[in-house]
MARBA-3410 file (N, C-alpha, C, O; in Angstrom, 1 decimal):
220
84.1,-22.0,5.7,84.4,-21.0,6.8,83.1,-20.6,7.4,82.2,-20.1,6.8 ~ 83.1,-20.8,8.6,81.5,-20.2,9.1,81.5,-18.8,9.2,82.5,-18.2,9.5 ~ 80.2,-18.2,9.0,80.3,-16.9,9.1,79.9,-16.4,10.6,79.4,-17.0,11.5 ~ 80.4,-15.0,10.6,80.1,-14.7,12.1,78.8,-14.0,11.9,78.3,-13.6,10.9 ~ 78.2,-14.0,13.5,76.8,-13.9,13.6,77.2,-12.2,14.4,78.0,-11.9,15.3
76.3,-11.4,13.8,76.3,-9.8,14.2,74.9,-10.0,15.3,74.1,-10.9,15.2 ~ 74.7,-9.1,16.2,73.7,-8.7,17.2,73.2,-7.5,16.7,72.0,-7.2,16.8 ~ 74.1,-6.9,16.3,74.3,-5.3,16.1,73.6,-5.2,14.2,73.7,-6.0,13.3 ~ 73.1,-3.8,14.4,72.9,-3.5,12.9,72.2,-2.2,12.6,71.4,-1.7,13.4 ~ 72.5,-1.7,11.4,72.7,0.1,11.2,70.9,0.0,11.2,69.9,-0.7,11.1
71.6,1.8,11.7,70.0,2.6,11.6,69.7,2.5,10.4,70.5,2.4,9.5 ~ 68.3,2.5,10.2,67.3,2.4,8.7,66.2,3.7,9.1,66.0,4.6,10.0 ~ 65.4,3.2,7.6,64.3,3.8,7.6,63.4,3.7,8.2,62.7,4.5,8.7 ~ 63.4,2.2,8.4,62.2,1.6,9.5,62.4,2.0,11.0,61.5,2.2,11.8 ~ 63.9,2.3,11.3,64.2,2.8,12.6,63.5,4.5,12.7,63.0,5.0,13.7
63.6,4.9,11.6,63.4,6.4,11.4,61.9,7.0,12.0,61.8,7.9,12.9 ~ 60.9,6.1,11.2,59.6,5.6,11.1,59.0,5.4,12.8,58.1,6.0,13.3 ~ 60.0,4.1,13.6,60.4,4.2,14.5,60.0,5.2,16.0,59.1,5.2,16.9 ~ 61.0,5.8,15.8,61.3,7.0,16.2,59.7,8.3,16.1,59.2,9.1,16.9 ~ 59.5,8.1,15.1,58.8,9.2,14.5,56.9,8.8,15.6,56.1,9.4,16.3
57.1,7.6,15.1,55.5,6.9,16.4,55.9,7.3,18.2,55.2,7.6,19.2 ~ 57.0,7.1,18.1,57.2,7.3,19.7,57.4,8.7,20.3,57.5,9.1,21.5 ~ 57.5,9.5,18.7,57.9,11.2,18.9,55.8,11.6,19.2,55.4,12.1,20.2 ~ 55.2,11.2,18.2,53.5,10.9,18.3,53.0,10.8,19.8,52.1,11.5,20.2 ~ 53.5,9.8,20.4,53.4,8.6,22.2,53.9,10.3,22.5,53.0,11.2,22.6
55.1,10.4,22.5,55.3,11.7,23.6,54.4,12.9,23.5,53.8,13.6,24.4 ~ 54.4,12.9,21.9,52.7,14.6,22.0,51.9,14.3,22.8,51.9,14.9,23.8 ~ 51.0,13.1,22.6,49.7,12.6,22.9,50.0,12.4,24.7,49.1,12.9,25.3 ~ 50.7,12.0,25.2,50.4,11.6,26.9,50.9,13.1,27.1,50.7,13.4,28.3 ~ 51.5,14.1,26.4,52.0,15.2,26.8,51.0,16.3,26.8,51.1,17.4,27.4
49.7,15.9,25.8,48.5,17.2,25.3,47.8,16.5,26.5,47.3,17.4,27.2 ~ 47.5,15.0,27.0,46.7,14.5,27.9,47.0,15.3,29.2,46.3,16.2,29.8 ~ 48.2,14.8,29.5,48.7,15.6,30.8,48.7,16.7,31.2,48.5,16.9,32.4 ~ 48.9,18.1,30.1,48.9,19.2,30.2,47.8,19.8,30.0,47.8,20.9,30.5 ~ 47.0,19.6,29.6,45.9,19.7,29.1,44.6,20.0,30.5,43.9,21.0,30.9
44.7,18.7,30.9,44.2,18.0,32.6,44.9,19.3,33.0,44.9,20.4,32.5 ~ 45.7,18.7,34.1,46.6,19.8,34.4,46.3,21.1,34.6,46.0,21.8,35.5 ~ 46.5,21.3,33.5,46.3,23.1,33.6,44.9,23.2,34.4,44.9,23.8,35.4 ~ 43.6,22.4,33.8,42.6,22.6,34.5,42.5,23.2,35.6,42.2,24.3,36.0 ~ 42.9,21.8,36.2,43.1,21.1,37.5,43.7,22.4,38.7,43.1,22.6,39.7
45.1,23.2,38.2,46.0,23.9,38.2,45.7,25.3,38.4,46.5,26.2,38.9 ~ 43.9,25.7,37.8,43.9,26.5,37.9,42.9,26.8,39.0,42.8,27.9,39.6 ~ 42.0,25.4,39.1,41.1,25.4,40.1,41.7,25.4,41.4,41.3,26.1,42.3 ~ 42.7,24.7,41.4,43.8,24.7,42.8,44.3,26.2,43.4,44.3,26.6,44.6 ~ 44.8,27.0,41.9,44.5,28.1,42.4,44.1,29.0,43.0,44.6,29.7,43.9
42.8,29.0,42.3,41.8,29.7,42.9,41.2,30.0,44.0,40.9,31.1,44.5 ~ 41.1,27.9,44.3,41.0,27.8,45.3,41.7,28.1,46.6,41.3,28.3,47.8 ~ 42.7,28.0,46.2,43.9,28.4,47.2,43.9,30.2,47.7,44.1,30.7,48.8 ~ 43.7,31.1,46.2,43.4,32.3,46.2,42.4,32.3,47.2,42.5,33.1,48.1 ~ 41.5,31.7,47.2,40.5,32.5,47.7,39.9,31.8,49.6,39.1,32.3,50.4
40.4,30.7,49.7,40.9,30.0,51.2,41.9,29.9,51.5,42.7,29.5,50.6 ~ 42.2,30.2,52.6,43.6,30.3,53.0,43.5,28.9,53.6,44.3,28.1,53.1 ~ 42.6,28.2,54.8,42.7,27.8,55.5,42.5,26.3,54.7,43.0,25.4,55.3 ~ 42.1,26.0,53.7,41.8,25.3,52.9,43.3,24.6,52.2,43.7,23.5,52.0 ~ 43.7,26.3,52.0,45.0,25.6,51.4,46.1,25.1,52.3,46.9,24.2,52.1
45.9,25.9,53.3,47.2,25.2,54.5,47.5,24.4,54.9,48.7,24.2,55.2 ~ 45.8,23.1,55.3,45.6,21.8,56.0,45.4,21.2,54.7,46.3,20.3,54.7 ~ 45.1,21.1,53.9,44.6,20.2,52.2,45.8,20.6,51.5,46.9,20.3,51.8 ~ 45.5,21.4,50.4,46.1,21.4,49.1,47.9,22.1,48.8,48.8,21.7,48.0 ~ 48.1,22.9,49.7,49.6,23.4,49.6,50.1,21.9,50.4,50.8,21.2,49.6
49.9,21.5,51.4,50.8,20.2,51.4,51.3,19.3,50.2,52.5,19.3,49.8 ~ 49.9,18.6,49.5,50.0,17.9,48.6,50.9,18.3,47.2,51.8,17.8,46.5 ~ 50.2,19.5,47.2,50.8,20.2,46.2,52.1,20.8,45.8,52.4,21.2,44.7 ~ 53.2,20.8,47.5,54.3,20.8,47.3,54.8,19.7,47.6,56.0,19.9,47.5 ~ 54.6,18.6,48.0,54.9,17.0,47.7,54.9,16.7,46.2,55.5,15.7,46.1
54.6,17.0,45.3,54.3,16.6,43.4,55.4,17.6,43.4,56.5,17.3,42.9 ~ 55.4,18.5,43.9,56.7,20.2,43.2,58.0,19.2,44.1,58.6,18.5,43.3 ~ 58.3,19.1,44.9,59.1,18.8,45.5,59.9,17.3,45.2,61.1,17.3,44.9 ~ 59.3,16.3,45.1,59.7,15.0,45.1,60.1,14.9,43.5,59.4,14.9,42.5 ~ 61.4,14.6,43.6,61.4,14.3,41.8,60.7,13.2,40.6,60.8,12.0,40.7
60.2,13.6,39.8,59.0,13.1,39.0,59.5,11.9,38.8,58.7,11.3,38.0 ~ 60.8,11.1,39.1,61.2,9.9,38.5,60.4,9.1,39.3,59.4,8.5,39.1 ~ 61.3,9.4,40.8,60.3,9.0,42.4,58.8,8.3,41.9,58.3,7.2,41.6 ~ 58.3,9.5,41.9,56.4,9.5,42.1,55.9,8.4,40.5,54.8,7.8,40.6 ~ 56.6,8.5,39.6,56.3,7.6,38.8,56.3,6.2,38.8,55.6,5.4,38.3
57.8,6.0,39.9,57.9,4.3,40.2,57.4,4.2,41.1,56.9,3.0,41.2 ~ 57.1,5.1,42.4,56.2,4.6,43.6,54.8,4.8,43.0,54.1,3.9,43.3 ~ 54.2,5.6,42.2,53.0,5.3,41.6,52.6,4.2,41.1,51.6,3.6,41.3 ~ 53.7,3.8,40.5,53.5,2.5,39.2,53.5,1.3,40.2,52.7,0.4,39.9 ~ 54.2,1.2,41.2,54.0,-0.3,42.0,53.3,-0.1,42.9,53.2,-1.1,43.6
52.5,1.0,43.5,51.7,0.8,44.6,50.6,1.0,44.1,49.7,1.0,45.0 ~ 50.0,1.2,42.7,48.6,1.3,42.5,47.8,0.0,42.2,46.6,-0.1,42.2 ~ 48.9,-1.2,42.1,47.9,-2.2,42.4,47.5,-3.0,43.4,46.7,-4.0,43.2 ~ 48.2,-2.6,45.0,48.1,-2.5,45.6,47.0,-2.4,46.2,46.5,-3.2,47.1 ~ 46.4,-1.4,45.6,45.3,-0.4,46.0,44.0,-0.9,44.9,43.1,-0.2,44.5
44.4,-2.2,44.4,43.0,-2.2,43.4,43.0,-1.5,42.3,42.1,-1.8,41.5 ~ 44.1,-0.3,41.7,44.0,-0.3,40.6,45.0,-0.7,39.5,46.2,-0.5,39.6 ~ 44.4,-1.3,38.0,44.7,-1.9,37.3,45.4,-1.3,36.3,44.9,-1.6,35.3 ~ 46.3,-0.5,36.3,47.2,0.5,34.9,48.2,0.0,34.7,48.8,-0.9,35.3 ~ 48.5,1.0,33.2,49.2,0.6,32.3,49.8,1.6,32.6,49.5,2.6,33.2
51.1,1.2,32.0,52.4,2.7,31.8,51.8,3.6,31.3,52.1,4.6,32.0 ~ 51.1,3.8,30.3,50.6,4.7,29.6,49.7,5.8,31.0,49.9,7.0,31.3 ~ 48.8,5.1,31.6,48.0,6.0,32.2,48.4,6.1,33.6,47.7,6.8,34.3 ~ 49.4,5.3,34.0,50.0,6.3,35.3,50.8,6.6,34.6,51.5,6.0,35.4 ~ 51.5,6.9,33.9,52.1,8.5,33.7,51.7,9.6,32.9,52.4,10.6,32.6
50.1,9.2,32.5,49.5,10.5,32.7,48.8,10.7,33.9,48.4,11.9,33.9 ~ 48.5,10.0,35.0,47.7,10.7,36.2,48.9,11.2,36.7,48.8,12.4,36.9 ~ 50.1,10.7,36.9,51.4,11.4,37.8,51.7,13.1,36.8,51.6,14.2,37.3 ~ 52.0,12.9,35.6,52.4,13.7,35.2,50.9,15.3,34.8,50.9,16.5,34.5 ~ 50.2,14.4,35.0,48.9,15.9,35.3,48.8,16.2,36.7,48.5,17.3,37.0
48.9,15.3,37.6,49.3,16.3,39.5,50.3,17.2,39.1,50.5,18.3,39.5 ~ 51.0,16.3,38.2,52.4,17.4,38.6,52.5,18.6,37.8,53.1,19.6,38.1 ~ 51.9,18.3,36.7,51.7,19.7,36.0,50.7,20.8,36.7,50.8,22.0,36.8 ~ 49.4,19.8,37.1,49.1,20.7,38.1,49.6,21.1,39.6,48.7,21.7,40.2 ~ 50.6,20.9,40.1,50.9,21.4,40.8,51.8,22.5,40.6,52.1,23.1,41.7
52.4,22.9,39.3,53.3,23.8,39.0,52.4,24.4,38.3,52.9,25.5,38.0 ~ 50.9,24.3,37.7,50.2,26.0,37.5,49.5,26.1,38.5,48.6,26.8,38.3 ~ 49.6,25.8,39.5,48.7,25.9,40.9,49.4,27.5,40.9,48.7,28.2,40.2 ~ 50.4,28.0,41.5,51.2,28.8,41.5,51.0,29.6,40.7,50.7,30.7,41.2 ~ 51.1,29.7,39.3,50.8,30.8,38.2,49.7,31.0,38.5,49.5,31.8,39.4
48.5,30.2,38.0,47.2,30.6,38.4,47.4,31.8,39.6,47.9,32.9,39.4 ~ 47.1,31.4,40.6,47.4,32.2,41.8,48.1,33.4,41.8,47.7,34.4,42.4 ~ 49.4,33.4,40.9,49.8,34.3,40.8,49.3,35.8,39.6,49.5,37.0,39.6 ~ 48.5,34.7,38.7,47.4,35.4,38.0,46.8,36.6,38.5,46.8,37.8,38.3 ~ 45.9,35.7,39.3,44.6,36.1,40.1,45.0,37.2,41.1,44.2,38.2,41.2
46.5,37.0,42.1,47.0,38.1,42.6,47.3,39.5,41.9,47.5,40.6,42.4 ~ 47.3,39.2,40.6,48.4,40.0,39.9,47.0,41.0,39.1,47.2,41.6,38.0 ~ 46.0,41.2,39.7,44.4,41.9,39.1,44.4,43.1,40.5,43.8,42.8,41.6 ~ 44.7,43.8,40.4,44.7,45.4,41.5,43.6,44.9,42.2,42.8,44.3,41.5 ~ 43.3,44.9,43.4,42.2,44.8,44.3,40.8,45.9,44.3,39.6,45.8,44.6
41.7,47.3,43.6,40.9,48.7,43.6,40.2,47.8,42.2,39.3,47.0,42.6 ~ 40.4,47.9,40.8,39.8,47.2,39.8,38.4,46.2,40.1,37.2,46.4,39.9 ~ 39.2,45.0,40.8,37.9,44.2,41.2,37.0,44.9,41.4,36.0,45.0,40.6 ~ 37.1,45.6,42.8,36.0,46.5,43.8,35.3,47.1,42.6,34.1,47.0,42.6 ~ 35.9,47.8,41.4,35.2,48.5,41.0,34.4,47.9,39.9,33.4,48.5,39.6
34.7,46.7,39.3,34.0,46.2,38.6,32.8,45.1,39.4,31.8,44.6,38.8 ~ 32.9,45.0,40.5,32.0,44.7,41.8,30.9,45.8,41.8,29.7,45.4,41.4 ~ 31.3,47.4,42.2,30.3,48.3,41.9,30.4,48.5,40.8,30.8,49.7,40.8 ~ 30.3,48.1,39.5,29.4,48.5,38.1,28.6,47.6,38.3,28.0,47.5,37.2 ~ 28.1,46.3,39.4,27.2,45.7,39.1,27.5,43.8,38.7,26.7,42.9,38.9
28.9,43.6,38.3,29.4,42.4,38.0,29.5,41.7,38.9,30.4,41.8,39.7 ~ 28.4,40.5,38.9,28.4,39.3,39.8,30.3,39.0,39.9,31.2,39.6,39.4 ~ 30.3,37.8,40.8,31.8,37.4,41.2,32.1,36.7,39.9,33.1,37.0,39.2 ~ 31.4,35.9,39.6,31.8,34.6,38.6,31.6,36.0,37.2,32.3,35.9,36.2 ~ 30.8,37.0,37.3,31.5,37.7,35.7,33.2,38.8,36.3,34.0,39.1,35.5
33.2,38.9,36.7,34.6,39.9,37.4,35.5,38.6,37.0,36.2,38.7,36.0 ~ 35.6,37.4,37.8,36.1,36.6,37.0,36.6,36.3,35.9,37.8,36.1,35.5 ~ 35.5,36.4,35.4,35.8,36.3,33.4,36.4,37.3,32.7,37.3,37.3,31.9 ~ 35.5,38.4,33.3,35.6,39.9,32.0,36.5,40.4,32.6,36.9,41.4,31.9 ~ 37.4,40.2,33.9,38.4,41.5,34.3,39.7,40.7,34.4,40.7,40.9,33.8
39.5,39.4,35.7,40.5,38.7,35.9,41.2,37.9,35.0,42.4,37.8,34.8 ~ 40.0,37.3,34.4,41.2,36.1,33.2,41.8,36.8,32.1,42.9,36.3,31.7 ~ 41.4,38.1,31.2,41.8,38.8,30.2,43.5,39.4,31.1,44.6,39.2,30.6 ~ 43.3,40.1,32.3,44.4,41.0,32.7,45.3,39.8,33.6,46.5,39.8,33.4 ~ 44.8,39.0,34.5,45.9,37.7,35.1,46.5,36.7,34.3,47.5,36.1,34.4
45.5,36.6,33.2,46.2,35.4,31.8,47.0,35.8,31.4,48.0,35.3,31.5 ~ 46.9,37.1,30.8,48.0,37.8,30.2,49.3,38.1,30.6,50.2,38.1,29.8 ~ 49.4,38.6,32.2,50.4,38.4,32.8,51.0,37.2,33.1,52.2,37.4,33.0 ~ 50.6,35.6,33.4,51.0,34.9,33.7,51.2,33.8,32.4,51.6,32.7,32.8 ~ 51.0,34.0,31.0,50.7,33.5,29.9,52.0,33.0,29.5,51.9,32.0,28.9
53.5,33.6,29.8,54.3,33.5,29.4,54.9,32.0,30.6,55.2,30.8,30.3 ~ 55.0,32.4,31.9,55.0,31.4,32.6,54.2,29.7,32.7,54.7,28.7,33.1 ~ 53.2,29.9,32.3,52.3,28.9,31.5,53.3,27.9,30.3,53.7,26.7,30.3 ~ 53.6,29.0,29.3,54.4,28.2,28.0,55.4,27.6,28.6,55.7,26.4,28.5 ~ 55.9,28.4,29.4,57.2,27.7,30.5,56.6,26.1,30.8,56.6,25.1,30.0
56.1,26.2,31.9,55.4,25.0,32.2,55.3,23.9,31.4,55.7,22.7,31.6 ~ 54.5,24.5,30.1,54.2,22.8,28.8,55.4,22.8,28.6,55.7,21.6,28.7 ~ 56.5,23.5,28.2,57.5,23.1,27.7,58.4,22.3,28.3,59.1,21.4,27.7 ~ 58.5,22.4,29.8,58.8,21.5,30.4,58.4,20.6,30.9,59.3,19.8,31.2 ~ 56.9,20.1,31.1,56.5,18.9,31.2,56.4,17.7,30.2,56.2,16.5,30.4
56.5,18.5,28.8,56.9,18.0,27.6,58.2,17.2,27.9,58.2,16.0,27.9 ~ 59.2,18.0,28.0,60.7,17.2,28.2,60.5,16.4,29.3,61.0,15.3,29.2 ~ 59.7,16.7,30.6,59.7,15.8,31.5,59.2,14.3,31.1,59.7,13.3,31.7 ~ 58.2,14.3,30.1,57.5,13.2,29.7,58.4,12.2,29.2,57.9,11.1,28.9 ~ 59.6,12.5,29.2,60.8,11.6,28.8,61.1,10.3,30.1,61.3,9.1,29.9
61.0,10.8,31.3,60.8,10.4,32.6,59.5,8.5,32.4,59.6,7.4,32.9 ~ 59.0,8.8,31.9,58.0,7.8,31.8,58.6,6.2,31.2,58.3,5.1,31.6 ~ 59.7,6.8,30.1,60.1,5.7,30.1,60.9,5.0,30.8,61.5,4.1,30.2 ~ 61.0,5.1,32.2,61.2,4.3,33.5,60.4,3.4,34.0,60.6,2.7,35.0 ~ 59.3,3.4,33.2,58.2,2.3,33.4,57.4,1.6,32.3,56.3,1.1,32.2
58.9,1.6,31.3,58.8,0.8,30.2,58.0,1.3,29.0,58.1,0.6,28.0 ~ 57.2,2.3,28.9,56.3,3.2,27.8,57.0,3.8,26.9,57.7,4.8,27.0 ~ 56.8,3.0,25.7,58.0,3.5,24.7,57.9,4.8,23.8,57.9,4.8,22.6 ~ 57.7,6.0,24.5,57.9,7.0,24.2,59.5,7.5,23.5,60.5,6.8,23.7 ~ 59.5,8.7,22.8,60.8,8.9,22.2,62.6,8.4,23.0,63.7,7.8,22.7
61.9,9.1,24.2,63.6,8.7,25.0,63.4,6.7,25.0,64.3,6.1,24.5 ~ 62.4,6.2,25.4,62.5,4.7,25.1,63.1,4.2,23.9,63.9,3.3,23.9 ~ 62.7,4.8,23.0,62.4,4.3,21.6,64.4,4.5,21.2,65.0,3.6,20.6 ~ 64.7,5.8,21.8,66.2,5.7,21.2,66.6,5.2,21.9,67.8,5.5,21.8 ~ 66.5,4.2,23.3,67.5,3.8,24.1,67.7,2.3,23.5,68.6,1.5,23.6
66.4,2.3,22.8,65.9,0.9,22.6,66.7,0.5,21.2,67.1,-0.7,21.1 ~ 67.1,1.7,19.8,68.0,1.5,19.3,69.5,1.5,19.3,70.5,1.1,18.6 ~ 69.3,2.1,20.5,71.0,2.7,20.6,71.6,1.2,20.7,72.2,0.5,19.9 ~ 70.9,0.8,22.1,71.3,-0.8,21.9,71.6,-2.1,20.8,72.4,-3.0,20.5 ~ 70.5,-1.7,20.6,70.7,-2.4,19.3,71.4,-1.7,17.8,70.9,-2.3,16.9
72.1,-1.0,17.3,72.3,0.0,16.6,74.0,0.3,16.8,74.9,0.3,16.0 ~ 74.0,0.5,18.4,75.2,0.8,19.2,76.1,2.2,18.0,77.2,2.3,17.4 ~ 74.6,3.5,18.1,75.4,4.6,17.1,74.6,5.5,18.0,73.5,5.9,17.6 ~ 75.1,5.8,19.1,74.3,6.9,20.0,74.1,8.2,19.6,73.2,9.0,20.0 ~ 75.1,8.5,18.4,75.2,9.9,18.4,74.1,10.1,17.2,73.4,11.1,17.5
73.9,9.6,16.5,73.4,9.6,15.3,71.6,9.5,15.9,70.8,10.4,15.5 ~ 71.3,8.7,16.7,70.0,8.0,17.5,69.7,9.5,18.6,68.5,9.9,18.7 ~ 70.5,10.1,19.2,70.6,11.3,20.0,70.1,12.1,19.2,68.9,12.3,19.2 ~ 71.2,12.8,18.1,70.6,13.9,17.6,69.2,14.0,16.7,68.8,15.0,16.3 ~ 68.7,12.9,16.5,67.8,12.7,16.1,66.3,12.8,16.5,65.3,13.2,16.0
66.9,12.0,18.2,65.7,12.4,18.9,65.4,13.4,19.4,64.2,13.6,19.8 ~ 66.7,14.6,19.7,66.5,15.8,19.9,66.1,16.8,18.8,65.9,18.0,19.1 ~ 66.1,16.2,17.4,65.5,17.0,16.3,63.6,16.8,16.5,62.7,17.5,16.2 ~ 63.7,15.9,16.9,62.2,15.4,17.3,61.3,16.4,18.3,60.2,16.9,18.1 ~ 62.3,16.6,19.4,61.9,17.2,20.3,61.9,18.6,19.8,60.8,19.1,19.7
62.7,19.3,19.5,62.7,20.7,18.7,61.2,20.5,18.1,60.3,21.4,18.3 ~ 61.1,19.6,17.6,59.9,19.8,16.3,58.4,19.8,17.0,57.4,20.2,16.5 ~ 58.6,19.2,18.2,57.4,19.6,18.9,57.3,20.6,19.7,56.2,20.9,20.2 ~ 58.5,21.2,20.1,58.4,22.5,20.7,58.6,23.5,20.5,58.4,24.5,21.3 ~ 59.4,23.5,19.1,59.6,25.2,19.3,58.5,25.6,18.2,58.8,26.5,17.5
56.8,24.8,18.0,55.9,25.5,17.2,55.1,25.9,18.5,54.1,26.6,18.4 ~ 55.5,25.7,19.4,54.7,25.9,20.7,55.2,27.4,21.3,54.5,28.2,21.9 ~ 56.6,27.5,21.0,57.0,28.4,21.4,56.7,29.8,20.4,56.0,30.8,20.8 ~ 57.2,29.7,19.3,56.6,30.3,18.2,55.1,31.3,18.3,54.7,32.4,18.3 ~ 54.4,29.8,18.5,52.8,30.4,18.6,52.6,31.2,19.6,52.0,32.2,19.7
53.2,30.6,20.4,53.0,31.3,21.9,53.8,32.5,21.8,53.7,33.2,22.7 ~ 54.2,32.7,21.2,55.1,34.5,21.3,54.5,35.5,20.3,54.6,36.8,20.3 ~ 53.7,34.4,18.7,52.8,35.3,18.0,51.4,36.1,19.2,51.0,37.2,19.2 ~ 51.1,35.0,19.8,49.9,34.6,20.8,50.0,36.1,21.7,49.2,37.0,22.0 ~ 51.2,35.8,21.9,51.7,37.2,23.1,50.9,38.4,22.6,49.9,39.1,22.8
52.2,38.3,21.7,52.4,39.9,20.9,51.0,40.5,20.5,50.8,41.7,20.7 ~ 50.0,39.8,19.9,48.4,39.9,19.7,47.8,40.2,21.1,46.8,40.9,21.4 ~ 48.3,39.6,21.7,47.5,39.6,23.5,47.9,41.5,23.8,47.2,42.5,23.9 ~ 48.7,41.3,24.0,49.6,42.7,24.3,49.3,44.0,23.7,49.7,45.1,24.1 ~ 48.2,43.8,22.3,48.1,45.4,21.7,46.8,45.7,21.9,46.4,46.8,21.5
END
């Protein structure tokens, strides 16, 4: 009697293992991008704070084109027109250049809103005690605008984290790849699901955590 031939075959350890490298892929292009980003996000700010006319003809365009177009979009028209243009990437690194515009273009905004959020009377006065611009900056604005806008920030990684799921539309076998890639083969979605969403908990709610010890220390 011949036997029949299976395609299909149960999750293991090795699938576990799996899972676990591609949960790794998602931190790492997620610390790259957010990381950048924020930089990037706050210089935009600032800049924006502090030119108007700069931001109206340059940077608020661009910057609500990345907020506006959905990140699936900008990843596949990135991915096929950059070689176009001469350059040579990998899934991995356009979807960290796409996904740090776009992170930076969503702390463009906090930033800014930071920097607004420092009383004007304050500045002036730490102006007359003598503090150059670039120390007012440091010693007044980023302690009293960080703090206000610190919570909207966690916002942000936490979402660009889940966003990074998005990438695997250009074949980068990050966690959502990685379970699409067993479900298929496996054909036990639920089991492959909740798993990868244990994954995801596990990289974010130490972020969240910290970030609310982080607060509460900020705050006294």
């Amino acid at each position: 009697m011949q036997e029949q031939i299976s395609f299909f075959t149960g999750f293991n350890s090795h699938d576990l293992w799996f899972l676990g490298e591609a949960a790794l892929k998602t931190l790492w292009i997620s610390i790259l991008s957010i990381s950048i980003g924020s930089v990037l996000g706050c210089v935009f700010g600032w800049i924006i704070h502090e030119s108007k006319w700069v931001a109206g003809v340059f940077l608020s365009p661009i910057l609500d084109a990345f907020r506006s177009v959905p990140l699936i979009i900008q990843l596949v028209l990135f991915y096929n027109f950059a070689p176009m243009i001469g350059l040579d990437l990998n899934t991995f690194m356009s979807g960290v250049i796409i996904l740090t515009f776009y992170t930076a273009s969503l702390v463009t905004n906090v930033a800014r809103g930071g920097i607004e959020s420092v009383p004007l009377s304050m500045r002036r006065a730490s102006r007359s005690l003598g503090m150059t611009y670039w120390q007012d900056l440091l010693h007044v604005v980023l302690p009293i605008g960080g703090r206000t806008v610190f919570p909207a920030w966690i916002g942000v990684v936490l979402s660009v984290m889940k966003d990074s799921a998005l990438v695997s539309v250009l074949g980068y076998v990050e966690l959502l790849k990685a379970s699409q890639i067993l479900i298929t083969r496996t054909q036990e979605p639920l089991l492959i699901l909740s798993i990868a969403g244990a994954f995801y908990f596990a990289l974010s709610y130490p972020i969240s955590l910290y970030a609310s010890k982080f607060e509460q220390r900020w705050t006294k």
